[in-house]
Structure formats: C-alpha cells, structure tokens
Backbone and ligand atoms as CSV (ligand in chain L), in Angstrom:
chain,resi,resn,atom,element,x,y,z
A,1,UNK,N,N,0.831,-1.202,0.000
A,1,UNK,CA,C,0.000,0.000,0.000
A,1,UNK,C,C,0.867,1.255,0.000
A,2,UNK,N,N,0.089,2.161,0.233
A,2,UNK,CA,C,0.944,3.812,0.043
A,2,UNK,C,C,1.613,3.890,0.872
A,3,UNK,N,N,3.279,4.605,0.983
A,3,UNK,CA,C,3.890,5.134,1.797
A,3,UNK,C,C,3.932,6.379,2.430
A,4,UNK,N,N,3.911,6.319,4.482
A,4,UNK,CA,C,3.495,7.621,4.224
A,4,UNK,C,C,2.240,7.291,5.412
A,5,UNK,N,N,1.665,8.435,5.847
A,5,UNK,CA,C,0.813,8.637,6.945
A,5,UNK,C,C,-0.613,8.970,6.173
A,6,UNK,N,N,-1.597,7.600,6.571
A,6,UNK,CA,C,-3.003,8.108,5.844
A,6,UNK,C,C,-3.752,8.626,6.603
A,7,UNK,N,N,-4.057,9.866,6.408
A,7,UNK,CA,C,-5.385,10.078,7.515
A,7,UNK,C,C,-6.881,10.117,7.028
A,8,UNK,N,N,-7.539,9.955,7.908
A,8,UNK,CA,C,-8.941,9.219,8.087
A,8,UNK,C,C,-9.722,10.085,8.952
A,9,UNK,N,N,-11.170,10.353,8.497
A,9,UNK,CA,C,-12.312,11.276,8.984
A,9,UNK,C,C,-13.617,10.801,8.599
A,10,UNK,N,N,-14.321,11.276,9.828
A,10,UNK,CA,C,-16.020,10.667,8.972
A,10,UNK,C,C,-16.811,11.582,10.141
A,11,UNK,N,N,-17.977,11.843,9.281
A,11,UNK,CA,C,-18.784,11.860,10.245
A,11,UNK,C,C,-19.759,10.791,11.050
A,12,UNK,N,N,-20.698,11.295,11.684
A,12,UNK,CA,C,-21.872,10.203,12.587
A,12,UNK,C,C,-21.891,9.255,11.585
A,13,UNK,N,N,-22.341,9.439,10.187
A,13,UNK,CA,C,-22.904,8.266,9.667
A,13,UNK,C,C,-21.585,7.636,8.828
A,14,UNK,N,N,-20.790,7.945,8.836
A,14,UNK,CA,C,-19.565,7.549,8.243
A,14,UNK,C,C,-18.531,6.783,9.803
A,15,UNK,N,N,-18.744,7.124,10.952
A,15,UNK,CA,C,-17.807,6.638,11.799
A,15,UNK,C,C,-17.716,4.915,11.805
A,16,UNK,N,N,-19.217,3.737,12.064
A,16,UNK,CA,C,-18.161,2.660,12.182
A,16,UNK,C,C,-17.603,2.196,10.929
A,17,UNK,N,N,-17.635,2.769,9.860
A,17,UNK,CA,C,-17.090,2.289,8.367
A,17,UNK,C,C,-15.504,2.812,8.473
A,18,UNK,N,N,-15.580,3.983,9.423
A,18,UNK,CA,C,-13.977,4.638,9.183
A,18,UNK,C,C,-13.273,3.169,10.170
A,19,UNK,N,N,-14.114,2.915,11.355
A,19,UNK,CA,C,-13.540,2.157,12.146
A,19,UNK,C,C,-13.016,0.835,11.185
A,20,UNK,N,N,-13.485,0.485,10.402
A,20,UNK,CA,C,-13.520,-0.948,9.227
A,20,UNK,C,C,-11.991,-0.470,8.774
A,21,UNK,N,N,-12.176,1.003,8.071
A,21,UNK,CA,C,-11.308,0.984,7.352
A,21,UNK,C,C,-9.983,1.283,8.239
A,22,UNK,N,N,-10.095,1.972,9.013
A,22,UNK,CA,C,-8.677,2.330,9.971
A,22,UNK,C,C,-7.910,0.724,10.198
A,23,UNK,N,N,-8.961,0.022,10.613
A,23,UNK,CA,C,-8.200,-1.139,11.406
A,23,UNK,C,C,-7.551,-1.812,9.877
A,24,UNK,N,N,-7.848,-1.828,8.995
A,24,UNK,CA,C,-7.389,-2.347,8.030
A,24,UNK,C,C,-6.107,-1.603,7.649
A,25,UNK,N,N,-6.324,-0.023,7.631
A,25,UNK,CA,C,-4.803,0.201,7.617
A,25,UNK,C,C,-3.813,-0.346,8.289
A,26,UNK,N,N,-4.551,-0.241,9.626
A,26,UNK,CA,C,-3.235,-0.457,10.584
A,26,UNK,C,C,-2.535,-2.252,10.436
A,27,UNK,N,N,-3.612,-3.192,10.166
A,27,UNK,CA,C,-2.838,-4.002,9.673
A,27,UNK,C,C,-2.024,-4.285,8.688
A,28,UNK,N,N,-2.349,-3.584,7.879
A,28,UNK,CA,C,-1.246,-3.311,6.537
A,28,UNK,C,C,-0.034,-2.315,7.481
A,29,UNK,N,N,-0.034,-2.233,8.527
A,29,UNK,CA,C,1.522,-0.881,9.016
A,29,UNK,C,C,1.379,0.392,8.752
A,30,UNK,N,N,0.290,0.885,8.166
A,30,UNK,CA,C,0.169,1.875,8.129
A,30,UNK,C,C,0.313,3.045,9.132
A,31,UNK,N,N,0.994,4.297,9.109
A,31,UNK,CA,C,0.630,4.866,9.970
A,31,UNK,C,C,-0.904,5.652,9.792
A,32,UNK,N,N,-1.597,5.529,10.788
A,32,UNK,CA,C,-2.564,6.547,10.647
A,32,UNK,C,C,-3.194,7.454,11.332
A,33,UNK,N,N,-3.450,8.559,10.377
A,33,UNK,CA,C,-3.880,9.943,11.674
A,33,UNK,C,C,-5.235,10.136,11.463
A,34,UNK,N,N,-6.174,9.782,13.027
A,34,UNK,CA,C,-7.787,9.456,12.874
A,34,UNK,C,C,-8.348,10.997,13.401
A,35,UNK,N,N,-8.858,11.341,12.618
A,35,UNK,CA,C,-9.503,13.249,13.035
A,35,UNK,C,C,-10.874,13.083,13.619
A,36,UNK,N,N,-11.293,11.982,13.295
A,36,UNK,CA,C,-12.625,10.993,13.993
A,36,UNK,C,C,-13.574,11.538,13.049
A,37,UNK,N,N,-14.337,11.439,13.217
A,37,UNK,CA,C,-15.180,12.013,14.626
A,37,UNK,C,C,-15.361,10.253,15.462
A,38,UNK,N,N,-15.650,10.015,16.619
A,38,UNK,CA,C,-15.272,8.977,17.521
A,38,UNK,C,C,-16.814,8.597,17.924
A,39,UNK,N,N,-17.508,8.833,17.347
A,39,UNK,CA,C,-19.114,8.217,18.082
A,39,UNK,C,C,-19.848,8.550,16.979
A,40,UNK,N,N,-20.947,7.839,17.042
A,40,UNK,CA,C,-22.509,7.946,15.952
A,40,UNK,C,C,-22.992,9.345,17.074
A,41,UNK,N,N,-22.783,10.192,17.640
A,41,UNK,CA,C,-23.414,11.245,18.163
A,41,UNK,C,C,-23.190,12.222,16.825
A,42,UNK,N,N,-24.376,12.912,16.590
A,42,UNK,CA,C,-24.339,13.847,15.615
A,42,UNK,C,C,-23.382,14.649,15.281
A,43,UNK,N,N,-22.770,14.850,13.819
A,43,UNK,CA,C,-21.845,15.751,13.832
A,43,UNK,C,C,-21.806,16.768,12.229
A,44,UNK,N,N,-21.111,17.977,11.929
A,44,UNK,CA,C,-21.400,18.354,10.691
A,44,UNK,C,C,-20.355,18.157,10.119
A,45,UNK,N,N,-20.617,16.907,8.841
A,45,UNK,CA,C,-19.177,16.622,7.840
A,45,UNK,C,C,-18.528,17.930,7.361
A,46,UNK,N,N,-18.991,19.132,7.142
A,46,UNK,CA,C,-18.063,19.940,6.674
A,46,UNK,C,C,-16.703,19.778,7.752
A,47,UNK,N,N,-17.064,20.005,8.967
A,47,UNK,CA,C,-16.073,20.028,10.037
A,47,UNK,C,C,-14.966,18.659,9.223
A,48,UNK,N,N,-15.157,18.200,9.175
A,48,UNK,CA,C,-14.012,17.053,9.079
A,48,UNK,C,C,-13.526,16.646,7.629
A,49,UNK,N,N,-14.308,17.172,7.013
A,49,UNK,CA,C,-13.748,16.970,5.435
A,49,UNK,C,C,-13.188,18.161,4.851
A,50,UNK,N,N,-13.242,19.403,6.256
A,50,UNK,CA,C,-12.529,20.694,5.464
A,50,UNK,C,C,-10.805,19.906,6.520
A,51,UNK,N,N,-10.898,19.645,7.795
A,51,UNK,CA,C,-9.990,19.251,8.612
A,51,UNK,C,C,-8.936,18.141,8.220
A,52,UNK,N,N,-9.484,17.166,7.269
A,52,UNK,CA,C,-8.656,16.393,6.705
A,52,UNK,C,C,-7.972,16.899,5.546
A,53,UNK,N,N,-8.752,17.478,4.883
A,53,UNK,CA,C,-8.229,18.084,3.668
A,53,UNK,C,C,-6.962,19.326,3.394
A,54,UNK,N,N,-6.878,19.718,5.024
A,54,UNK,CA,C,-6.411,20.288,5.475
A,54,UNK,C,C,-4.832,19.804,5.918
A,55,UNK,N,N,-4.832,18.686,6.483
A,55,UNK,CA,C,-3.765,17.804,6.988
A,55,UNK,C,C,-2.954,17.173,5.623
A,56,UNK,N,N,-3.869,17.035,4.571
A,56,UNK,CA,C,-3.459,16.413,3.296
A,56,UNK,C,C,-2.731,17.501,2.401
A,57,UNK,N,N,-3.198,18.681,2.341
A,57,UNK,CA,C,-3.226,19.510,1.502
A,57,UNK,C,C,-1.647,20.001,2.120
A,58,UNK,N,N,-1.664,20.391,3.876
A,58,UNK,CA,C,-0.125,20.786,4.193
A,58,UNK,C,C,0.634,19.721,4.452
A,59,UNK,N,N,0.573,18.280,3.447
A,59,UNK,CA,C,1.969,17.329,3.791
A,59,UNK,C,C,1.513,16.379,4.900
A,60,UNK,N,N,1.174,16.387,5.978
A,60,UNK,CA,C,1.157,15.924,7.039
A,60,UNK,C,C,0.605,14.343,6.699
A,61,UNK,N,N,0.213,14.479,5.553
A,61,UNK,CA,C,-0.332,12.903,5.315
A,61,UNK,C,C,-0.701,12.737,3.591
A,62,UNK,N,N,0.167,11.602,3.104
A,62,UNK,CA,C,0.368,11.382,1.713
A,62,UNK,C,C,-0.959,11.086,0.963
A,63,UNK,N,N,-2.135,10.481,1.889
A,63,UNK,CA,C,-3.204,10.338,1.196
A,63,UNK,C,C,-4.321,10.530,2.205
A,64,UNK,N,N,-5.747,10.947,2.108
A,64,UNK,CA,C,-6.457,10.754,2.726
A,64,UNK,C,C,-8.081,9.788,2.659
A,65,UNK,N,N,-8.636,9.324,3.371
A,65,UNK,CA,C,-10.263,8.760,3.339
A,65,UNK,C,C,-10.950,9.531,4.159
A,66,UNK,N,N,-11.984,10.313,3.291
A,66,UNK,CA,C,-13.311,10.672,4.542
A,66,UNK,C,C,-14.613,10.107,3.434
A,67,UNK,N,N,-15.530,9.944,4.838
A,67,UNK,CA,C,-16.742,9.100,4.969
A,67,UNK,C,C,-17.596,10.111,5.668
A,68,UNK,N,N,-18.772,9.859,4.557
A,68,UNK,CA,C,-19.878,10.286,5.203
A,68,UNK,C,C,-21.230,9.488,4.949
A,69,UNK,N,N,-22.539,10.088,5.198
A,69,UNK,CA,C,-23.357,8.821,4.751
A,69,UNK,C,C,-23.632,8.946,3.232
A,70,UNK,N,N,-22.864,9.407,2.560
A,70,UNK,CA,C,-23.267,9.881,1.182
A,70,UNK,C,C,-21.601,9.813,0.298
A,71,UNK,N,N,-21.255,10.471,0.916
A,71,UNK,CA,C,-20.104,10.418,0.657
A,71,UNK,C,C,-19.622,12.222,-0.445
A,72,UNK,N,N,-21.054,12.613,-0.334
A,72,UNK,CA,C,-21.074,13.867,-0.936
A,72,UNK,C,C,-21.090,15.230,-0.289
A,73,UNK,N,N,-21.468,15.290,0.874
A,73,UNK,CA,C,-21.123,16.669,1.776
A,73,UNK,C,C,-19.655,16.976,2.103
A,74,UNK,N,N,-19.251,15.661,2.648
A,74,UNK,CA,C,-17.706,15.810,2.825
A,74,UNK,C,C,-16.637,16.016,1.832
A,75,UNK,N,N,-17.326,15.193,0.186
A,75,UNK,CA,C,-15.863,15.671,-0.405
A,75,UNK,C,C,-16.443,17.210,-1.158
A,76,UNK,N,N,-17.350,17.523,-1.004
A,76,UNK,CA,C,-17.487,19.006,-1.592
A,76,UNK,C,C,-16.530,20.026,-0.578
A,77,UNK,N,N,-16.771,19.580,0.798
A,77,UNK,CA,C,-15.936,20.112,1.873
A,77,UNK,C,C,-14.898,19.979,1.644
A,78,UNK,N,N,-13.862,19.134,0.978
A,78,UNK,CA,C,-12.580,18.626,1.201
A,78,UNK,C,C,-11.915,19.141,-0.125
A,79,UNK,N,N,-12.552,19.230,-1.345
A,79,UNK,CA,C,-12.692,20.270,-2.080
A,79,UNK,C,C,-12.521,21.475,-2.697
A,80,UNK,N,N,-13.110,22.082,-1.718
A,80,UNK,CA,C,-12.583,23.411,-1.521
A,80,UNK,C,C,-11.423,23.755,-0.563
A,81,UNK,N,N,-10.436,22.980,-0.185
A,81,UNK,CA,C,-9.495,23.279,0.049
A,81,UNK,C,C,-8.230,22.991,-1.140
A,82,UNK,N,N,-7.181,23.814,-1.156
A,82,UNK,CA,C,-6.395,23.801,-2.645
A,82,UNK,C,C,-5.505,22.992,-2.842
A,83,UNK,N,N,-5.342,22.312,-3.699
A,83,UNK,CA,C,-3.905,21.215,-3.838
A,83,UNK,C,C,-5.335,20.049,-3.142
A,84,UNK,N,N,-6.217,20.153,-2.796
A,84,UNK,CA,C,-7.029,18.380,-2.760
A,84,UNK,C,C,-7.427,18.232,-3.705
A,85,UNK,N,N,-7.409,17.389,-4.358
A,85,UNK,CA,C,-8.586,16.521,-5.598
A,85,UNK,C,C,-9.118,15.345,-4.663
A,86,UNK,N,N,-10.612,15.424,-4.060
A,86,UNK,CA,C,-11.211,14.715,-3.195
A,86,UNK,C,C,-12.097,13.632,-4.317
A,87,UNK,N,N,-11.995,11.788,-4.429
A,87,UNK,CA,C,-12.899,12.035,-5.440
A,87,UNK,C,C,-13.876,10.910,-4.550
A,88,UNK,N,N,-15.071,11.005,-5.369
A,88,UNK,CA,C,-15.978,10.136,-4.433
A,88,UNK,C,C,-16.089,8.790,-5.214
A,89,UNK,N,N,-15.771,7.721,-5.139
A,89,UNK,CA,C,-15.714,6.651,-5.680
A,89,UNK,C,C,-17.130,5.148,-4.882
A,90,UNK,N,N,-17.543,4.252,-5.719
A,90,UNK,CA,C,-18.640,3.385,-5.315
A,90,UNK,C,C,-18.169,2.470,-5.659
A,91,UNK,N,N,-16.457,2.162,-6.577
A,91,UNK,CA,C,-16.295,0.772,-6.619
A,91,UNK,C,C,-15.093,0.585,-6.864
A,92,UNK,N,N,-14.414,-0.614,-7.436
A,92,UNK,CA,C,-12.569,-0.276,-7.023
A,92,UNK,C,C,-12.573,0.163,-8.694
A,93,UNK,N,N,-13.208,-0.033,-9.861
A,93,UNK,CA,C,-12.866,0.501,-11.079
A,93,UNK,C,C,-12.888,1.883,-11.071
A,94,UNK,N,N,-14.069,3.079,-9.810
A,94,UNK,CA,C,-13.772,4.088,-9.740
A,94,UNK,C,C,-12.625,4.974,-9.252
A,95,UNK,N,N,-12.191,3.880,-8.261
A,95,UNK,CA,C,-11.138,4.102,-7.031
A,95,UNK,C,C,-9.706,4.193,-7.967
A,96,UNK,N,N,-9.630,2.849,-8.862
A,96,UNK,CA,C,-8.822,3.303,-9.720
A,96,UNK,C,C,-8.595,3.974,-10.855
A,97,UNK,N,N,-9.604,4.174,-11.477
A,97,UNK,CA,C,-9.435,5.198,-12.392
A,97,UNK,C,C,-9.284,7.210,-11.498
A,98,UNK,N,N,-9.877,6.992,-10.407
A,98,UNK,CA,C,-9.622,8.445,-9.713
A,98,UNK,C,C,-7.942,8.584,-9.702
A,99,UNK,N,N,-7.093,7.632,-9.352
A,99,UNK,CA,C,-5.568,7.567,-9.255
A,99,UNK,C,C,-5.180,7.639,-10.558
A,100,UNK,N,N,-5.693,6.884,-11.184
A,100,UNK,CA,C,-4.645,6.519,-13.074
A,100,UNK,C,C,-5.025,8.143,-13.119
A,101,UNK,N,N,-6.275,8.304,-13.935
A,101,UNK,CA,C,-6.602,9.946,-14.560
A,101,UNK,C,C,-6.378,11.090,-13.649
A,102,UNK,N,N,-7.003,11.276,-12.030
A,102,UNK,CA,C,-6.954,12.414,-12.148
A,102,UNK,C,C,-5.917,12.605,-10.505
A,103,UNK,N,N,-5.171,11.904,-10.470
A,103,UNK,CA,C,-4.239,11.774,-9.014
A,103,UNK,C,C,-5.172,12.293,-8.002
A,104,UNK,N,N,-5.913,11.610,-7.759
A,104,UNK,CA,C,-6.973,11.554,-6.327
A,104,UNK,C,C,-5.882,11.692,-4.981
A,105,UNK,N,N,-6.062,12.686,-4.471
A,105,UNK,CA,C,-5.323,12.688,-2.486
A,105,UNK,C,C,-5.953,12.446,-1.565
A,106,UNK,N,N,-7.540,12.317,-2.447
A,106,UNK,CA,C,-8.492,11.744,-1.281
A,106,UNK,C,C,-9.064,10.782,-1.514
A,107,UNK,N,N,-10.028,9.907,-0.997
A,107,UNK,CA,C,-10.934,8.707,-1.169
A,107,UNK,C,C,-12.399,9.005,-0.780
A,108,UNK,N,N,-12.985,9.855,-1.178
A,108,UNK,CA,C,-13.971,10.201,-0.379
A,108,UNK,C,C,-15.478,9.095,-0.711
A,109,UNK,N,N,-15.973,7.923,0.528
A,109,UNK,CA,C,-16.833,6.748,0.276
A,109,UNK,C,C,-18.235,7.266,1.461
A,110,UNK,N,N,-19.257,6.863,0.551
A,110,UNK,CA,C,-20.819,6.842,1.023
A,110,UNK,C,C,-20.735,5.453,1.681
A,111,UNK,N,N,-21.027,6.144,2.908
A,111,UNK,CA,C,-21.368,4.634,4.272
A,111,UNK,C,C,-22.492,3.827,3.965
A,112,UNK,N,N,-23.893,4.603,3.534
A,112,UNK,CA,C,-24.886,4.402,3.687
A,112,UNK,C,C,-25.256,3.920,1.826
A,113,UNK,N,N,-24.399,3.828,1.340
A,113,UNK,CA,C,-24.557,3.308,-0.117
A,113,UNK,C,C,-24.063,2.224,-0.191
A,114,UNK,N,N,-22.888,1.877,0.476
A,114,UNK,CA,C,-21.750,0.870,-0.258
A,114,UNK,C,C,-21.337,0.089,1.198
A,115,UNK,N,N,-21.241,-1.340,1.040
A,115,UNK,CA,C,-20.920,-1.899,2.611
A,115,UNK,C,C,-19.699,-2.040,2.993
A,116,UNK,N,N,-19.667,-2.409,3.845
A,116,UNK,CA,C,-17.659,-2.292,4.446
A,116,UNK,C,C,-16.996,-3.209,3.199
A,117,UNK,N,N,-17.155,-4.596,2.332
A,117,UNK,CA,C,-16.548,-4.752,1.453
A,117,UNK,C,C,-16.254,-4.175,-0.057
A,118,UNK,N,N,-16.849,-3.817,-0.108
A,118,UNK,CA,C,-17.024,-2.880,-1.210
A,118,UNK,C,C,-15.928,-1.459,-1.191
A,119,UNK,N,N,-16.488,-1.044,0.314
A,119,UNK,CA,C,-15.057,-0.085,0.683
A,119,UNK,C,C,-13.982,-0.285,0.660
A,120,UNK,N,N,-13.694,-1.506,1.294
A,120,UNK,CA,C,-12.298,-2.113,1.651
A,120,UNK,C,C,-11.921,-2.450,0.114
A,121,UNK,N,N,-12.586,-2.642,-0.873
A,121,UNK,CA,C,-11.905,-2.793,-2.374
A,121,UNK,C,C,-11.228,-1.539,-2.570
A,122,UNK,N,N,-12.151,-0.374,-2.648
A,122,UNK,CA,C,-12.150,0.992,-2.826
A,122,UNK,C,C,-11.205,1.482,-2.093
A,123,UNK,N,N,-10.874,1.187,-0.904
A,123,UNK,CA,C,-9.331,1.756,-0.597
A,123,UNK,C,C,-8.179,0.726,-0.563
A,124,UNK,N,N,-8.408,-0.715,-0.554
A,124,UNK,CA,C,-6.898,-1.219,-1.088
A,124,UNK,C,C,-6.335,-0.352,-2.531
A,125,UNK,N,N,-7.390,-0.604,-3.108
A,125,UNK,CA,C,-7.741,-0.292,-4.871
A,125,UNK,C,C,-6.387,1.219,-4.658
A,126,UNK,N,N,-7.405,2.209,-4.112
A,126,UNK,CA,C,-6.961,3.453,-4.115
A,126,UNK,C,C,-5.455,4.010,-3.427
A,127,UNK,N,N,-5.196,3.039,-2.765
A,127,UNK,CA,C,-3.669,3.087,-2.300
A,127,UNK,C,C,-2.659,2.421,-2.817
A,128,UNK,N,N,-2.751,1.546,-3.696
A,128,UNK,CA,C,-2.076,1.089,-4.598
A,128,UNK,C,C,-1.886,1.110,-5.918
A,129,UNK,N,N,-2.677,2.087,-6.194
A,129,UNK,CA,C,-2.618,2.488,-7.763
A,129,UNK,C,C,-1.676,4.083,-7.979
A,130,UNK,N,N,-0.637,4.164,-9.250
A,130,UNK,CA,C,-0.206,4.740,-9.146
A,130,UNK,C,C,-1.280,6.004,-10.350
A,131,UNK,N,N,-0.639,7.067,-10.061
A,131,UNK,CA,C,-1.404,7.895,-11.585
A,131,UNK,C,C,-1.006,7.368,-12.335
A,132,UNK,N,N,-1.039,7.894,-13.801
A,132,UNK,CA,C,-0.567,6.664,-15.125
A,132,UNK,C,C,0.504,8.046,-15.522
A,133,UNK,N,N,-0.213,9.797,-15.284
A,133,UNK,CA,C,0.743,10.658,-15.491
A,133,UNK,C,C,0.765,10.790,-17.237
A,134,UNK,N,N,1.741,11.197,-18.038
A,134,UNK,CA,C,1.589,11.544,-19.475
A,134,UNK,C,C,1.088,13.060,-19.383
A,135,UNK,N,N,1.162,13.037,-21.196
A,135,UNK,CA,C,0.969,14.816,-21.204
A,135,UNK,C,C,-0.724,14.954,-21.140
A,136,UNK,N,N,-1.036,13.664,-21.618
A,136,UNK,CA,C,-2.514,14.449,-21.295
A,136,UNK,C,C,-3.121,14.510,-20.046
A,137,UNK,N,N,-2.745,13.744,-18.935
A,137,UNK,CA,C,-3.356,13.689,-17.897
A,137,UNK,C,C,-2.763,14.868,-17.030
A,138,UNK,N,N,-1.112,15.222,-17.386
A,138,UNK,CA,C,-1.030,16.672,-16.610
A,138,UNK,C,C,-1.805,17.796,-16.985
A,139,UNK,N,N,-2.283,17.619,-17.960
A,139,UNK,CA,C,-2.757,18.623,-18.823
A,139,UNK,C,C,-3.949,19.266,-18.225
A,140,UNK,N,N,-4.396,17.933,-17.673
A,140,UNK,CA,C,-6.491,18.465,-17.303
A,140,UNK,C,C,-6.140,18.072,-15.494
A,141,UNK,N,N,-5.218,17.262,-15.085
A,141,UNK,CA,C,-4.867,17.732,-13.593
A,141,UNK,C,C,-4.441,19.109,-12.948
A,142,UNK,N,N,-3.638,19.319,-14.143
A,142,UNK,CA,C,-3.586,21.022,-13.935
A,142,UNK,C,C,-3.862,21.988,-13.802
A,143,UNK,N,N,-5.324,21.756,-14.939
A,143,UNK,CA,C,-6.249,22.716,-14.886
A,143,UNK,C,C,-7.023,22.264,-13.434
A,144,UNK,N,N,-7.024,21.970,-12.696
A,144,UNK,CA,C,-8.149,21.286,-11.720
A,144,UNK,C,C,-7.397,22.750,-10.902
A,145,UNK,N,N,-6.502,23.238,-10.697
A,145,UNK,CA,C,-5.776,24.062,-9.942
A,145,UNK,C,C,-4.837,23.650,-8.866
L,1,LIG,C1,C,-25.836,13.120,7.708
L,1,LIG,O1,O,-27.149,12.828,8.049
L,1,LIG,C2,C,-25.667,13.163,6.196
L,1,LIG,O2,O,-26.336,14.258,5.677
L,1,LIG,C3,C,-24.209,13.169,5.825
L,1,LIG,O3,O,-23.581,12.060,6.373
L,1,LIG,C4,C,-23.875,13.150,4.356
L,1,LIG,O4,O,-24.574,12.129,3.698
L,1,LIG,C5,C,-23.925,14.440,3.648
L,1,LIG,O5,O,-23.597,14.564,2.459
C-alpha cells in the first residue's frame, strides 16, 4: 500500500465504516492519523472533510479517506481546500481510475450506499494504484488548480 501517513475522517454516519477501514490500515503498518469524529453522536461533515483536507493539503499525510453517509457533503468540503482533488468513488474501477486519470489525495466513500466490502476494495484499490501521469493527464490535472 501507500507510503506515508493516511489520515482518516467521517462523520456520525460515516464513523463505524472509518472504524472498518482504519483497522485495516493499521494491519497493513500503516501509519494513521484518525480526526474521527469517535461516536454515531451527531456531527457536521463539513467540520471534518474541510480538517482532513487540510492535513493532506499541508503534507502531514500522503493520502487521505473521509466518509460520510453519502459520501457527498464531505468531499465538496474537502474540495474546496487547494492542492485536494477529493474524489468520491462506489467501486474499485472508480477508485482506480480516480488515481490513473486524475491523481486523487483523497478517497472520499458513502457509508450508507456501499458496505464495508465494497469499501475495503475501494481503498486497497486506491492506495495502490499509481497515476498513469503523461501529457494528457497533466494537462487536465492542472487545470483542476
Ligand atoms: C448526515 O445525516 C448526512 O447528511 C451526511 O452524512 C452526508 O450524507 C452528507 O452529504
């Protein structure tokens, strides 16, 4: 898998899926930095998908996963922070094509769409794929800003 510190965020409806996926890092050796949120008690994904994106965007961690129950509040959140390309993926052909075409730094997965296996494709998938890179793919990564 990726080298390098992954960090991991979710909200209420994204937390025990982050729990699925954390423990899976950590058996792969991963290091990982968990921004939580730590309970199904209510919470607002912007908070944590601007916070991860944040940790990703200044270095502190080579790739990131946030979860929500959609998987769409958070990466709009994660998003708008600069240098992220957050992408939201539902299967490992998305997971990898987000890496080949458009160098994804995030993984951003719907809890409430897709079940813990399906995820766990979606981020082995997404940490082991490299971009493919070439002139055309810098071309329209670039423009992304
Ligand atoms: C929380 O109820 C839900 O709105 C959130 O997890 C997410 O799906 C938003 O996009």
């Amino acid at each position: 898998m990726s080298e390098g510190t992954i960090a991991i965020a979710a909200d209420h409806a994204g937390f025990p899926l982050k729990e699925v996926l954390k423990a899976e890092l950590e058996v792969h050796g991963l290091t990982v930095c968990d921004l939580g949120t730590d309970s199904d008690s209510s919470v607002d994904y912007p908070d944590f998908g601007r916070a991860l994106a944040e940790v990703v965007s200044g270095g502190d961690a080579t790739r990131g996963i946030i979860i929500c129950g959609t998987g769409i509040g958070i990466s709009i959140a994660a998003n708008r922070v600069a240098g992220v390309r957050a992408a939201l993926c539902h299967d490992a052909t998305s997971a990898r094509l987000a890496r080949e075409h458009n160098d994804a730094n995030i993984l951003a997965l719907g809890a409430r769409l897709i079940g813990p296996e399906v995820a766990l494709d979606c981020l082995r998938v997404f940490l082991t794929t490299s971009y493919a890179g070439g002139e055309r793919h810098d071309r329209r990564v670039g423009k992304l800003g």
